[in-house]
N, C-alpha and C positions, 0 to 999 in steps of 0.2 A: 890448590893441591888436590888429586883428585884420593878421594877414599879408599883402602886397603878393600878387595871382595870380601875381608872375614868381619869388620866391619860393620858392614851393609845388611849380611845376611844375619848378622847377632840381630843386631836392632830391628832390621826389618823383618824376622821372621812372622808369620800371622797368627791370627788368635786361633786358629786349629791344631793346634797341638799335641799329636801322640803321644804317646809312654815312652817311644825311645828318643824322641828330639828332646821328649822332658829330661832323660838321664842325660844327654848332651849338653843340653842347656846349665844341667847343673856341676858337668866338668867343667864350663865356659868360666862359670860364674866366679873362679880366679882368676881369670882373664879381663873380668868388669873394667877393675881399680885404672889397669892399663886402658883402655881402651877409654873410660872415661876423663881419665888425665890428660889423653892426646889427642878427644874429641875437643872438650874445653878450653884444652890451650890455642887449639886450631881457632878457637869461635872468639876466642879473648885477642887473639892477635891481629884477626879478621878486623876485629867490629873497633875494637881502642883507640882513643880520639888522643888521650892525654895518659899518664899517670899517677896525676891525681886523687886523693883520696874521695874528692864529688864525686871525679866519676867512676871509681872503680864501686862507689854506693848507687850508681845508677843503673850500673852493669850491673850489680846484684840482683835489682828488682824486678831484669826484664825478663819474660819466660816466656817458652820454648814452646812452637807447635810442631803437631805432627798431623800433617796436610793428607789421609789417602783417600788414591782413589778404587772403586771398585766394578770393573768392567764389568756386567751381565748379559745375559741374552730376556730378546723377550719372551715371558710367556711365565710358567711358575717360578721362574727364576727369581722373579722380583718380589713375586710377594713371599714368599721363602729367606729372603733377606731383611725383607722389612718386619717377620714374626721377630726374625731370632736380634733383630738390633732394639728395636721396641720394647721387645719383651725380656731380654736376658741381658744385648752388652752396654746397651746404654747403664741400665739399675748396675749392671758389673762395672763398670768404669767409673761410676760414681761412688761406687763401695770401696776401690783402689783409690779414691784420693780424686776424683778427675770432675769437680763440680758441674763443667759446663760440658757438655758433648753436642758439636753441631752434626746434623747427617743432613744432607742435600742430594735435590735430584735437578738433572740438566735439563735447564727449560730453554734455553741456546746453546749449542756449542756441537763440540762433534762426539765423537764416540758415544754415542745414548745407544741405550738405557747405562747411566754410569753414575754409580751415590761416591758423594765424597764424602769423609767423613773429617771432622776440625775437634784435635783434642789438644786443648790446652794446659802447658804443666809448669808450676812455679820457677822449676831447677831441671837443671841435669839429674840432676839423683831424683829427684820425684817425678822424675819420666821414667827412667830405670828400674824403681819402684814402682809404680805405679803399671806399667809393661808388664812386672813379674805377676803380683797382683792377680791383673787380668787373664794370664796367661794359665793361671794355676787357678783362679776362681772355679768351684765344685758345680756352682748353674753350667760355667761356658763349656767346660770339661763333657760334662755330662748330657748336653742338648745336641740333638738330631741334627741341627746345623756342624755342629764340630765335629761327625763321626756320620757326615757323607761320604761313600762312598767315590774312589775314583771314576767312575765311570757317569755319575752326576752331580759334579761339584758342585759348591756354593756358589762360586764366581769364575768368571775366563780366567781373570788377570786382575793382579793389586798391585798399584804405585804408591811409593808413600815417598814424602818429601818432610825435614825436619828444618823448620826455620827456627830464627832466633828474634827476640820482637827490636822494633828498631827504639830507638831514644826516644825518640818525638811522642812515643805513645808506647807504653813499655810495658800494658798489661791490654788484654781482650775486652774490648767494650761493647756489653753483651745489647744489644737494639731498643729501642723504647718500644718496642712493639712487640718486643715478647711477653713483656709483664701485664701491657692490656691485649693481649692475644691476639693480634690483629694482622690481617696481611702482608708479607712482605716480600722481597726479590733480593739479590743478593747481586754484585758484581765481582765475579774474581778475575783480578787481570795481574799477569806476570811479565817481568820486563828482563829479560837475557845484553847481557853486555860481551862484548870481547875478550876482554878482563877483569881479574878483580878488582885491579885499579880503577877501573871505567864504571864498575860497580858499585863499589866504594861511594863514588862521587855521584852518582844517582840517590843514594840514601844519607848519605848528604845533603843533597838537593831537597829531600824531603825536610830530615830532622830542619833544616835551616829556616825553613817557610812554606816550603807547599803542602802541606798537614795542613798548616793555617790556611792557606789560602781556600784549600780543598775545603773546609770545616764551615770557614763565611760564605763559600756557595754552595752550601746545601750537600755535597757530597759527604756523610756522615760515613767516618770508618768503621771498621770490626774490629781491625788489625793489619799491621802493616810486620813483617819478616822478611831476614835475609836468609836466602837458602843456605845451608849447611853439607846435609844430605837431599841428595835429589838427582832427578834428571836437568842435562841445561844448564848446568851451572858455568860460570858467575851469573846467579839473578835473584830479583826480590820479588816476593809477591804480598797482595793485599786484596782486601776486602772489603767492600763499600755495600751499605743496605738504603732501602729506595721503598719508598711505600706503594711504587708501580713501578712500568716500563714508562708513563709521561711522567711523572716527575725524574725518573733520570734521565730523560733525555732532558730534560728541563734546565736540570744541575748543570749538567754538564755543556748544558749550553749558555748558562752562565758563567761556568769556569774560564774555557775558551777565550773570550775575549778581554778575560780581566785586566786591567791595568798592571796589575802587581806579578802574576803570572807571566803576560808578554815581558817584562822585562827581565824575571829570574830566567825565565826558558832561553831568553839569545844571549843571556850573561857568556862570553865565553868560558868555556872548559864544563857547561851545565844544560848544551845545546844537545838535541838527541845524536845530529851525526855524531859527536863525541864519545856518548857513553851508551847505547844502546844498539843494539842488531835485529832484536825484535821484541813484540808486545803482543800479547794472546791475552784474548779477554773470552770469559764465559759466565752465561746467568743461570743463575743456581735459584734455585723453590726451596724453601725446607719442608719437610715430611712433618704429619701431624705430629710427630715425635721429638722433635728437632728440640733440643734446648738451646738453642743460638738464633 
């Protein structure tokens, strides 16, 4: 079902915030209750295997990202992004409640120079929260970033996409190489289906065994999401870390021919003709700043 425009623009509004979208925002803000009732029940009806009291405790635990992107041009553009995320919304985002904040830059893919940013939130309400937070935060309010002018904006253009984490891995698993601070590359690849039926059964296909499969060959996850809000949708996407470009082409060339792989992937009803239309893969750097 595709998303209401009023929706979209609630949630996706960006962290520059004027005085009067603020008075807007706070007519909106009787509007939440609804909008969060009917975003939730969309994601609980989506995602619901059973109605079970297991799983409706497993559906509790799993929490929501919000995927964006942000196109720039080159030249001061960038490093003008990278003051004000550095220095002001990462510490602001983590002041809202937002422990981990990933920011990335495209080191394959298209649209570059373009940082994504990965902010993970326990609940619906503590993304909502945590949004308002941010959005009223006195640093973000008040720095030169949020109070550019039209005529030389911060960014072209911002996407943001709100996944919902899958079973199989139901919280963000932050790299072992953040903690010894060590190099690392990132994989994000997204997978578009037909339907959400066809969708469904792709993340399925994961919760069921290819997590594991994925896990015993070396391909180590972040997190695995079903889009919610987004561009493209029905699609999932995820995120795989790699201590180079040779060790993931390594992994991945052990996954390929696995025994246990070859036979989930031609199970019928689990085959890609069946459930997929396309797959978009890009490799992401993190910024010295990166907490992901």
């Amino acid at each position: 079902m595709q998303q209401p425009r009023s929706v979209v623009f609630i949630f996706l509004s960006g962290f520059m915030v004027e005085r009067t979208n603020l008075q807007c925002y706070k007519v909106n803000m009787k509007r939440r209750q609804f909008l969060k009732t009917s975003l939730v029940a969309s994601a609980a009806a989506t995602t619901s295997v059973s109605n079970t009291a297991e799983t409706k405790s497993r559906n509790d635990d799993r929490e929501f990202y919000e995927l964006r992107q942000y196109h720039l041009r080159q030249g001061p553009m960038l490093k003008r992004f990278d003051d004000f995320y550095r220095d002001i919304a990462v510490p602001a985002w983590n002041r809202a409640g937002v422990s981990t904040v990933g920011v990335f830059d495209v080191m394959i893919g298209p649209d570059q120079p373009t940082k994504y940013v990965l902010l993970p939130f326990n609940s619906w309400d503590a993304m909502n929260d945590a949004c308002e937070k941010f959005e009223l935060d006195e640093a973000v309010l008040k720095s030169d970033f949020a109070n550019l002018p039209p005529t030389d904006p911060g960014y072209i253009r911002k996407e943001s996409s709100v996944l919902l984490a899958f079973m199989g891995i139901p919280k963000l698993e932050i790299p072992l190489q953040v903690a010894g601070k060590k190099s690392r590359i990132f994989e994000l690849r997204t997978y578009e289906a037909h339907s959400r039926k066809a969708n469904k059964k792709k993340v399925e296909m994961f919760n069921l065994g290819e997590i594991e499969i994925f896990r015993r060959c070396g391909l180590r996850p972040v997190f695995f999401g079903e889009g919610l809000i987004g561009s493209n949708l029905p699609k999932l996407t995820y995120k795989l870390v790699f201590d180079d470009m040779a060790a993931r082409d390594k992994n991945w060339g052990t996954f390929v021919p696995d025994p246990e792989w070859k036979k989930l992937s031609t199970t019928p009803g689990y085959t890609n003709a069946e459930i997929l239309t396309n797959i978009a893969s890009v490799i992401l750097r993190p910024t010295g700043y990166s907490q992901v």
